[in-house]
N, C-alpha and C positions, 0 to 999 in steps of 0.2 A: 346547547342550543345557540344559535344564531339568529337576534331579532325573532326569536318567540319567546312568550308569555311563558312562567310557569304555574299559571292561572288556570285551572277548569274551566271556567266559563265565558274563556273568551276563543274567538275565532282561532289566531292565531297563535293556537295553544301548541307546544313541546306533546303533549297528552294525546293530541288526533295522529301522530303519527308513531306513538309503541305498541307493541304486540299486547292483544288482550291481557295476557297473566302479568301485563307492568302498569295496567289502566289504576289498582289499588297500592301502589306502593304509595312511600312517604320520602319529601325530598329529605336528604340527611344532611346536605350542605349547601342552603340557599345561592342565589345567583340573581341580582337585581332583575329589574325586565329590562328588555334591551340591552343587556351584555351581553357579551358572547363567553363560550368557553364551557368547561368540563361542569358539568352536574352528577350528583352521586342521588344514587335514588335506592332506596330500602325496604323490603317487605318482610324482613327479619325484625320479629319484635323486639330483641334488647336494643337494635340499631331504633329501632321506632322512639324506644323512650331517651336515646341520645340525642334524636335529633332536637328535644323542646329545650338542652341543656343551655345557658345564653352565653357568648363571648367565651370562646372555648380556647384557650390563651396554647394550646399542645396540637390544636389541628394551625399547620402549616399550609398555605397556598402558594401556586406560583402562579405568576401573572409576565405573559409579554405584551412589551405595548411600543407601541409605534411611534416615534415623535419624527415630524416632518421638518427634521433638520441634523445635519451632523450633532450627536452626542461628546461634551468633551470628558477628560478625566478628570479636570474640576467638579463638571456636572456631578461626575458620578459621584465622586467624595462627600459631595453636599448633600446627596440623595442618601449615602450610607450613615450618614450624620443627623440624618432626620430635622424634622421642624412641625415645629405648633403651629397648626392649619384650624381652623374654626369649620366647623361640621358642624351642620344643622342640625336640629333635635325636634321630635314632634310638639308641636304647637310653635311652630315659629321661634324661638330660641337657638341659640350659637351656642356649641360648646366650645374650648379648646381642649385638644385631641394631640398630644405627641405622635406622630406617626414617622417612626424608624424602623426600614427594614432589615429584617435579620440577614437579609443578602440582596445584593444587587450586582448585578455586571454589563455590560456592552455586547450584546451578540452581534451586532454587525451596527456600521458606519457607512454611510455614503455622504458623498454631495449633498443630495437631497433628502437624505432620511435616517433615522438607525432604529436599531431595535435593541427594548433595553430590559430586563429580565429580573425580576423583582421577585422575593419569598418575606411573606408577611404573614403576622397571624391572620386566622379567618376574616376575623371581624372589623379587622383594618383594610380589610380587600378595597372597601369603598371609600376608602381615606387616598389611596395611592393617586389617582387623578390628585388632587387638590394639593396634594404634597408637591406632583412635578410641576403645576399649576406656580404655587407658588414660588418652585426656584426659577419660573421663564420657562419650562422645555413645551408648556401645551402641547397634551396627546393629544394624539390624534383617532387609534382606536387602542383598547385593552381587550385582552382574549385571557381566559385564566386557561393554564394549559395543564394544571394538577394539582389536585385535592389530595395534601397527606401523600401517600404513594401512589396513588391511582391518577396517570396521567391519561394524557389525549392518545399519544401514540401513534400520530399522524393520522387518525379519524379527520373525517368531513364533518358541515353544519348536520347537522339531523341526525347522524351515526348513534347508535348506541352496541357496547358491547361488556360482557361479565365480565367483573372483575375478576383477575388471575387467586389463586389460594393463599399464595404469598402477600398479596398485595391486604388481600380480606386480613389476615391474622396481624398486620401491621395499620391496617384501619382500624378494627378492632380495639387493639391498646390506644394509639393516638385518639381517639375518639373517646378514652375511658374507660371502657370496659373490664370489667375486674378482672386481674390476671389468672383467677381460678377457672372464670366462666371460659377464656381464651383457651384456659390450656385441657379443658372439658371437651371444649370444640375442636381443639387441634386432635385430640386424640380420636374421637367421633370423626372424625375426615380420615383421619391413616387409616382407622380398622375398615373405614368403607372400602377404601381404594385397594387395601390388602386384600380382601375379600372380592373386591372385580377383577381383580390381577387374576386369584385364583378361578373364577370363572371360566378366566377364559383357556 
């Protein structure tokens, strides 16, 4: 979503514009309000009890984010090198937070702007502002453009679309899911698909 809620009960909810049978799902990969970018939504109940698991150090995010000015390769080094940023905590307290991304690179430079492509655990997703904060680069906007292996894929604000088979059986384990239950499910999808082959 873009600049919507993923809130029920507000106006401009992500929720008023999915098709009936997605009104009951459960998000499986949070996404602040007011960010943009990929959300993962689940009506599959082992994913349901994934989603309450907290700081999930194995689900991977990517983030591209805008900074309105040329990026250098110092920048980047410093950014790959991480730094202790101070992250609020509920009730008013500061924690300090290491936030080192597991990858960073330059996708494009200009004059006046570049874009710069970050993979971080989940739960660091909302550390990355403050991290470039504090080497100087102040973003400008961030968009996460993929959850685990499930990206955007050139989707629009508001788009939504299934994730591919491949993609599910590799969110699945990154998510946790026990490799038995995986390969349960993997087998339950081939005898389907064997079975509509032969159908037809």
């Amino acid at each position: 979503g873009e600049g919507e809620s993923l809130r029920r009960d507000v106006k401009d909810s992500m929720w008023a514009n999915l098709p009936p049978e997605l009104k009951e799902a459960v998000v499986l990969s949070d996404l602040p309000d007011r960010e943009s970018g990929a959300v993962l939504l689940t009506t599959n109940g082992n994913f349901q009890r994934l989603a309450t698991l907290p700081q999930r150090e194995s689900v991977e995010v990517t983030y591209e984010i805008v900074i309105p000015r040329p990026a250098s390769h110092v920048q980047l080094e410093q950014i790959k090198r991480g730094k202790v940023v101070a992250v609020p905590t509920p009730g008013s307290r500061m924690q300090r937070v290491l936030v080192r991304p597991r990858q960073a690179e330059i996708v494009r430079s200009t004059p006046s702007d570049s874009v710069i492509r970050v993979v971080v655990p989940e739960h660091h997703g909302r550390h990355i502002w403050l991290l470039l904060d504090e080497i100087g680069l102040s973003p400008e906007h961030m968009t996460r453009v993929k959850v685990g292996s499930a990206g955007l894929n050139g989707m629009r604000a508001g788009d939504y679309r299934r994730v591919t088979w491949g993609e599910l059986v590799e969110l699945m384990t990154t998510f946790g899911m026990a490799p038995a239950t995986v390969r349960s499910l993997s087998g339950e999808h081939e005898h389907a698909m064997q079975e509509e082959s032969e159908d037809r």
